[in-house]
DRENZA-526896 format. One record per residue: x, y, z of N, C-alpha, C, CB in turn; residue number from 1. Coordinates in nm, 2 decimals. Glycine has a CB too. Layout:
N
((X; Y; Z); (X; Y; Z); (X; Y; Z); (X; Y; Z); NUM) ...
This chain:
116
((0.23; -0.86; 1.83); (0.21; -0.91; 1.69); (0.12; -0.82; 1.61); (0.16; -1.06; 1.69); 1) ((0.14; -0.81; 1.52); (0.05; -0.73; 1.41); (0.00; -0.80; 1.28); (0.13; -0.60; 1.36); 2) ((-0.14; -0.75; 1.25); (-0.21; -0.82; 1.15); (-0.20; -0.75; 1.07); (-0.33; -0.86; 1.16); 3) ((-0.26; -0.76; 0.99); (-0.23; -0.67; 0.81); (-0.31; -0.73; 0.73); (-0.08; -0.69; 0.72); 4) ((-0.48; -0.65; 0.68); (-0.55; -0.74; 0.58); (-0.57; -0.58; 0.44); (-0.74; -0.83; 0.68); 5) ((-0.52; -0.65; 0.39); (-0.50; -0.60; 0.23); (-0.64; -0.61; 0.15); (-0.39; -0.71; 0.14); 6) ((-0.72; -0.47; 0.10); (-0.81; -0.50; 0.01); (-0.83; -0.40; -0.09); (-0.91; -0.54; 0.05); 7) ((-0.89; -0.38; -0.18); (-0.92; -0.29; -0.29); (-0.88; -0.32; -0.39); (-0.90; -0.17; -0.28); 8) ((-0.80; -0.42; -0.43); (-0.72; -0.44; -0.57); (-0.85; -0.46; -0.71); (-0.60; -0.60; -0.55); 9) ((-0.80; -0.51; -0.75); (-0.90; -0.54; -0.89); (-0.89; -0.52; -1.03); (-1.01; -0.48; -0.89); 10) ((-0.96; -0.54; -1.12); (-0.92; -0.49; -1.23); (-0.96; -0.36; -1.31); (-0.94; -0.57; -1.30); 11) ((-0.87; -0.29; -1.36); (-0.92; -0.11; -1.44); (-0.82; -0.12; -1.54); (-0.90; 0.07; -1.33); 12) ((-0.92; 0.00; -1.61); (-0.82; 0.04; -1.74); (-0.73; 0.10; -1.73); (-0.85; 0.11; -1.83); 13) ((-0.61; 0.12; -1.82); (-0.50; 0.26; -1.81); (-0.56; 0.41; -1.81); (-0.41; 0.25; -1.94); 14) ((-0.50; 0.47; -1.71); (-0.58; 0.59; -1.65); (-0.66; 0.62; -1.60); (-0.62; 0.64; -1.69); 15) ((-0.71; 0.47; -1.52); (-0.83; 0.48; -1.47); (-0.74; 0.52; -1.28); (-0.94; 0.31; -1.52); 16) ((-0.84; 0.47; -1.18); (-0.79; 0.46; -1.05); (-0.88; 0.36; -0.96); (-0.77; 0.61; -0.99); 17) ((-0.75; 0.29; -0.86); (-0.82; 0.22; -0.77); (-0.76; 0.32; -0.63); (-0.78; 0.03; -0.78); 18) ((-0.85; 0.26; -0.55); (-0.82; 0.26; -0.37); (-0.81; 0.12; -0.30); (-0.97; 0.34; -0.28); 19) ((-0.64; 0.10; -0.28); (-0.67; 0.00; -0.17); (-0.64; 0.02; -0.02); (-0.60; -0.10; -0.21); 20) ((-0.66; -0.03; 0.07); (-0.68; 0.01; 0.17); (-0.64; -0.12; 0.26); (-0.81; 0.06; 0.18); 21) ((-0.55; -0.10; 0.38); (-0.48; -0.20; 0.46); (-0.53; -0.13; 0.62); (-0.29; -0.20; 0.42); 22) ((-0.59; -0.24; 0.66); (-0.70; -0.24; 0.85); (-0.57; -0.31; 0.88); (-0.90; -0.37; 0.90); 23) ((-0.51; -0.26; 1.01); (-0.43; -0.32; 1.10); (-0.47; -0.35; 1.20); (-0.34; -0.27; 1.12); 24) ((-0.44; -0.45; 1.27); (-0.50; -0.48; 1.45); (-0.39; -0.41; 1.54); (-0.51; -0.69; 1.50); 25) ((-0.48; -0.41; 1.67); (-0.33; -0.35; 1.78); (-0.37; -0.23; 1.80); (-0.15; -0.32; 1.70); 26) ((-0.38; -0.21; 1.95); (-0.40; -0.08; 1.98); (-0.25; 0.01; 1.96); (-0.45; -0.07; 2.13); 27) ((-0.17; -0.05; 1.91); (-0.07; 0.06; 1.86); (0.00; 0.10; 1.76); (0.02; 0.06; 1.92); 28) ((-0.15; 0.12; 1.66); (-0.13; 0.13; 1.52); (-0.05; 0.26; 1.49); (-0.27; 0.14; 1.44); 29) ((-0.07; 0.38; 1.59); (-0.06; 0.46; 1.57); (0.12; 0.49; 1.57); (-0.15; 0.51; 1.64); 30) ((0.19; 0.43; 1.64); (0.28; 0.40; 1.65); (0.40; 0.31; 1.52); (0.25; 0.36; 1.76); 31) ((0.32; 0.27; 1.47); (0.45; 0.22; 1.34); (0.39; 0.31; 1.18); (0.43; -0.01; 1.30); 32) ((0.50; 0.31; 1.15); (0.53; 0.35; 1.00); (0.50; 0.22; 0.94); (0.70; 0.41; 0.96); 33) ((0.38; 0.29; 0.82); (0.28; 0.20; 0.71); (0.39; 0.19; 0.59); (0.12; 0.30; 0.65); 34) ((0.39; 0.11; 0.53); (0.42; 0.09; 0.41); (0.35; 0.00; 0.28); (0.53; 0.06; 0.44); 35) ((0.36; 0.04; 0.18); (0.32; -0.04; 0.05); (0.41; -0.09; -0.03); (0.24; 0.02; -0.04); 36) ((0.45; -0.23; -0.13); (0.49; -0.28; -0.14); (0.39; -0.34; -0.30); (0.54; -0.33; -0.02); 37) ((0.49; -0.35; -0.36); (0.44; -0.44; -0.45); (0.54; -0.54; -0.54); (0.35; -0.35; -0.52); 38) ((0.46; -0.69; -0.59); (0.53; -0.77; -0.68); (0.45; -0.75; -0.79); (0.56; -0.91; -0.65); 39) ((0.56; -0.74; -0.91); (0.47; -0.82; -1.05); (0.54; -0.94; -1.11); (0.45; -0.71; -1.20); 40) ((0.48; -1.01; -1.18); (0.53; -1.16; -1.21); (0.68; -1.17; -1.24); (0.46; -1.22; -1.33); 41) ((0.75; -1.24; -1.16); (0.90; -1.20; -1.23); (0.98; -1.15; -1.16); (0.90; -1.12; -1.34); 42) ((0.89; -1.06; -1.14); (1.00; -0.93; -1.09); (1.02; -0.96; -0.88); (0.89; -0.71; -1.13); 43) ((1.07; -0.88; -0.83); (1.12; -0.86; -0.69); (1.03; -0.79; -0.69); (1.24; -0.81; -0.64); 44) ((0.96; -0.83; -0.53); (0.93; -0.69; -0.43); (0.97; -0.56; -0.41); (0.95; -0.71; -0.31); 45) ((0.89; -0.47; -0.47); (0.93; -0.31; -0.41); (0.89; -0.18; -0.41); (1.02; -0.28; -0.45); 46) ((0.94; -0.15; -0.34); (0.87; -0.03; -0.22); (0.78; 0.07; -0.36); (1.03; 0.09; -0.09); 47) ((0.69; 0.10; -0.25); (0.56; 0.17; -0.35); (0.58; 0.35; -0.28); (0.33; 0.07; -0.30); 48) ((0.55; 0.32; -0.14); (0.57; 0.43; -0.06); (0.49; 0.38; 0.12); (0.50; 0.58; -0.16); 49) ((0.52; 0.48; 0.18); (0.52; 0.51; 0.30); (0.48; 0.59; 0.36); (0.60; 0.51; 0.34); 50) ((0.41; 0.60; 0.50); (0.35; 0.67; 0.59); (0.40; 0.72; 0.71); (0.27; 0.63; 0.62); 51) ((0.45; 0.83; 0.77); (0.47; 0.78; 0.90); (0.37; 0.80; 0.99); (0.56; 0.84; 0.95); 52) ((0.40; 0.78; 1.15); (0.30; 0.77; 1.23); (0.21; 0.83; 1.26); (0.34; 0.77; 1.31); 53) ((0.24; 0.98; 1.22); (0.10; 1.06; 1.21); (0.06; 1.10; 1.12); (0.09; 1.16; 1.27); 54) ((0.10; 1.10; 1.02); (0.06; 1.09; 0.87); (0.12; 1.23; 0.81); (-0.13; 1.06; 0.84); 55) ((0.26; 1.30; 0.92); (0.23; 1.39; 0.84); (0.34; 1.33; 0.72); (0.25; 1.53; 0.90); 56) ((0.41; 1.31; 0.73); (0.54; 1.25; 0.65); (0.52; 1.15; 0.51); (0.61; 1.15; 0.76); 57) ((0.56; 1.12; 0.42); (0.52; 1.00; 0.36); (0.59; 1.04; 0.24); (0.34; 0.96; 0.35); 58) ((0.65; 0.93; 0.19); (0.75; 0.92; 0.07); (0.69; 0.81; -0.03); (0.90; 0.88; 0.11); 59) ((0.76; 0.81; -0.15); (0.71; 0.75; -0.25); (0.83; 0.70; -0.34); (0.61; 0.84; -0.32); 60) ((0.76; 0.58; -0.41); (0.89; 0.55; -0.53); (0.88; 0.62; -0.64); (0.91; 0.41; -0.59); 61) ((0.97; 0.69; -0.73); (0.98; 0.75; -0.89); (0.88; 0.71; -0.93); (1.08; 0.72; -0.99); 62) ((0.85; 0.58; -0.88); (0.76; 0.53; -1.06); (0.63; 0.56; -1.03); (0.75; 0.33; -1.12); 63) ((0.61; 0.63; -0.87); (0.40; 0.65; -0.87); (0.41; 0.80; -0.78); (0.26; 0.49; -0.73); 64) ((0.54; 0.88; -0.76); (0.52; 0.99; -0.73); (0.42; 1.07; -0.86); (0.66; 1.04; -0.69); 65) ((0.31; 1.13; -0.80); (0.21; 1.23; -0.81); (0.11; 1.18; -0.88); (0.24; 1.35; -0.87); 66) ((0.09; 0.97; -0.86); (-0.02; 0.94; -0.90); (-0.08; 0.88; -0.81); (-0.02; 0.89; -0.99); 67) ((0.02; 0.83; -0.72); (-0.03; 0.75; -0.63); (-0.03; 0.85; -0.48); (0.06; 0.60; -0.62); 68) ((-0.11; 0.87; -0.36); (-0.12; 0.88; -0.26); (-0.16; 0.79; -0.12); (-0.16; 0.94; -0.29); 69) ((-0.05; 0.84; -0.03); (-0.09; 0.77; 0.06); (-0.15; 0.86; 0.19); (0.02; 0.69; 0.07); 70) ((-0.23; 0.75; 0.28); (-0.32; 0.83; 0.36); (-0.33; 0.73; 0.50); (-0.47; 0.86; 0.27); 71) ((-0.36; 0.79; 0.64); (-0.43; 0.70; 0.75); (-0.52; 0.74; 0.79); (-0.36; 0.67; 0.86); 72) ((-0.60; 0.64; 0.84); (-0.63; 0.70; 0.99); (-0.64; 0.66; 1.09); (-0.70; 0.75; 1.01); 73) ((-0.55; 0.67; 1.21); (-0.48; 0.59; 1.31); (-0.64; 0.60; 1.44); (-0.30; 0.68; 1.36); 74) ((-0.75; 0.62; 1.41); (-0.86; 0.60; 1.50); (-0.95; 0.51; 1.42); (-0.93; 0.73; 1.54); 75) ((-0.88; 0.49; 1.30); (-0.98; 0.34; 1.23); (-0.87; 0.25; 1.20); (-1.08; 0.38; 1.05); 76) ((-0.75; 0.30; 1.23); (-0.63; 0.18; 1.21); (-0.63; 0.13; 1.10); (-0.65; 0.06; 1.29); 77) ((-0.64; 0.23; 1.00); (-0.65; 0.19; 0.83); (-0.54; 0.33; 0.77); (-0.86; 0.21; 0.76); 78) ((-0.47; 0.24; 0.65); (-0.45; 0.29; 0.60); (-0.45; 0.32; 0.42); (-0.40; 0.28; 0.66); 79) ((-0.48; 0.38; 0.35); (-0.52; 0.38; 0.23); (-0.40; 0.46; 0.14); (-0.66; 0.44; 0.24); 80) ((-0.43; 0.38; 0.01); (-0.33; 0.43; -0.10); (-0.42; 0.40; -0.21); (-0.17; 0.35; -0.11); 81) ((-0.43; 0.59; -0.26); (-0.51; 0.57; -0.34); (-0.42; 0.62; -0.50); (-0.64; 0.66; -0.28); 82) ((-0.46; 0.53; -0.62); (-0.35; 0.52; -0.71); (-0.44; 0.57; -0.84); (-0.27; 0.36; -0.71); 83) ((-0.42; 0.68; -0.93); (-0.44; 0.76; -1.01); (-0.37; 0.74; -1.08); (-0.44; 0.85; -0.98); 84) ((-0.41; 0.79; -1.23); (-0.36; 0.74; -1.36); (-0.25; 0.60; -1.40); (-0.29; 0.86; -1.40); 85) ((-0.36; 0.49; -1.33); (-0.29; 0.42; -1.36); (-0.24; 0.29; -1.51); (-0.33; 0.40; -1.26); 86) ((-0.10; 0.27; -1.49); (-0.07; 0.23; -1.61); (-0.08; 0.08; -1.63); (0.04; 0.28; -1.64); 87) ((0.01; -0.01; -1.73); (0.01; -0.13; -1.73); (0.13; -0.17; -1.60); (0.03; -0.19; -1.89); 88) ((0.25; -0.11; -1.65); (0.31; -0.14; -1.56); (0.28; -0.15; -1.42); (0.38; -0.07; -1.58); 89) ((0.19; -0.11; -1.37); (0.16; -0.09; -1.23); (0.12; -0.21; -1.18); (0.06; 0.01; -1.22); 90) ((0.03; -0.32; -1.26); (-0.03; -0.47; -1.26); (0.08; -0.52; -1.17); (-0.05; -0.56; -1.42); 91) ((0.05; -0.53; -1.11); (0.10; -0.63; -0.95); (0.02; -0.66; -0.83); (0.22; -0.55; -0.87); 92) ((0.07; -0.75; -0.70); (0.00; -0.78; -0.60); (0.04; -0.67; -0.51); (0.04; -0.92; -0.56); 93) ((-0.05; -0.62; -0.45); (0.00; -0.49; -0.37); (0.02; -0.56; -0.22); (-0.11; -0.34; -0.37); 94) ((0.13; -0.46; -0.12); (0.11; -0.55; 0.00); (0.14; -0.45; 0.14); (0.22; -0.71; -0.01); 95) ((0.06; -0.45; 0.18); (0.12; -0.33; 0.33); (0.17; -0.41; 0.42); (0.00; -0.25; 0.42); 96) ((0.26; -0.29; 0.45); (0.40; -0.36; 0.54); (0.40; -0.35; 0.66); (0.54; -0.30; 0.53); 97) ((0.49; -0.37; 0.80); (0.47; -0.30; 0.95); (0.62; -0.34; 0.96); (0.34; -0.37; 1.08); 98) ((0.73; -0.30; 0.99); (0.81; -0.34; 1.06); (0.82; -0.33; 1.17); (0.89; -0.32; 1.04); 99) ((0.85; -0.46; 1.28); (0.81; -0.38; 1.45); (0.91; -0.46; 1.52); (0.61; -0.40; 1.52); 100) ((0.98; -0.45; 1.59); (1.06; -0.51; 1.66); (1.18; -0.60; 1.60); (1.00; -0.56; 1.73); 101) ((1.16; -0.55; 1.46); (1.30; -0.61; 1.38); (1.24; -0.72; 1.28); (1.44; -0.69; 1.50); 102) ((1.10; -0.75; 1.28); (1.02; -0.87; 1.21); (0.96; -0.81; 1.14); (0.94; -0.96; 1.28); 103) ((0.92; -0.81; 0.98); (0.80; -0.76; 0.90); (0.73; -0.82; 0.92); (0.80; -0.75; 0.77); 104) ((0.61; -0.74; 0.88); (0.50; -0.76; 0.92); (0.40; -0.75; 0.77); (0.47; -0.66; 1.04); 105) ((0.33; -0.87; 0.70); (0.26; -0.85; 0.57); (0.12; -0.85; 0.58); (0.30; -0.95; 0.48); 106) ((0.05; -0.81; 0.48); (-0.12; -0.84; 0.44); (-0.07; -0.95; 0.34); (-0.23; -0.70; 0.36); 107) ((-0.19; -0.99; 0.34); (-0.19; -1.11; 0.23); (-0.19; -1.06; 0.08); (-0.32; -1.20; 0.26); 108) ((-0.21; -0.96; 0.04); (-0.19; -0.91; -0.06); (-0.34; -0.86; -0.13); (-0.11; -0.98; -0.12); 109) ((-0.30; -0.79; -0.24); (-0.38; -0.75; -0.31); (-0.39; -0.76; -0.48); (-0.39; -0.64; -0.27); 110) ((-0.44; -0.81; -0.52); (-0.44; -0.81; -0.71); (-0.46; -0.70; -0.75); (-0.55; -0.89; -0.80); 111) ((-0.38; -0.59; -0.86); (-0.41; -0.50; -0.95); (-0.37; -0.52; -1.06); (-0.39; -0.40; -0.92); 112) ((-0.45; -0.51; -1.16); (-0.46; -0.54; -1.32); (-0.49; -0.44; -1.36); (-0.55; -0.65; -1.37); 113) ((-0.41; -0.38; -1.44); (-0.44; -0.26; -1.52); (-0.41; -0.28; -1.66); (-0.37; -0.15; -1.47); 114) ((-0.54; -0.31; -1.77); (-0.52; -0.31; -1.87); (-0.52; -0.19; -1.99); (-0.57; -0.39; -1.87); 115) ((-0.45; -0.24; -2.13); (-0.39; -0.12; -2.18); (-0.52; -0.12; -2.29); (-0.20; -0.13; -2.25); 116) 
């Protein structure tokens, strides 16, 4: 089983930046592909971007490629996404993922408010 605790969200201006950051339990963090996720009111869940296992790999969605980055580090079992120039659109609950044996795996989420 895997845990997932979500934090760094909050509120900032447009253009400004946050860091949130997702601690996983399990000595075999090192082993699953990270993901971020996000809802905004209304809308569906969806994919922000991804890590893989050693961090060299990692993809992104259109809407935060070359603002948002993602990052680990599989000896603190954390992983971080750090999000630059950010806009209104972006205001959603952020949420890191784990898929592991065919079951997702969630944090409880994160609030980001970005006002215009």
């Amino acid at each position: 089983q895997v845990q997932l605790v979500d934090s760094g969200g909050g509120l900032v201006q447009a253009g400004g930046s946050l860091s949130l950051s997702c601690a996983a339990s399990g000595r075999t963090f090192s082993s699953y592909v990270i993901n971020w996720f996000r809802q905004a009111p209304g809308k569906e869940r969806e994919f922000v971007a991804a890590i893989s296992r050693s961090g060299g790999s990692t993809n992104y969605a259109d809407s935060v490629k070359g603002r948002f980055t993602i990052s680990r580090d599989n000896a603190k079992n954390t992983v971080l996404l750090q999000m630059n120039s950010l806009k209104p659109e972006d205001t959603a609950v952020y949420y890191c993922n784990v898929r592991h044996g065919g079951i997702d795996y969630w944090g409880q989420g994160t609030q980001v408010t970005v006002s215009s």
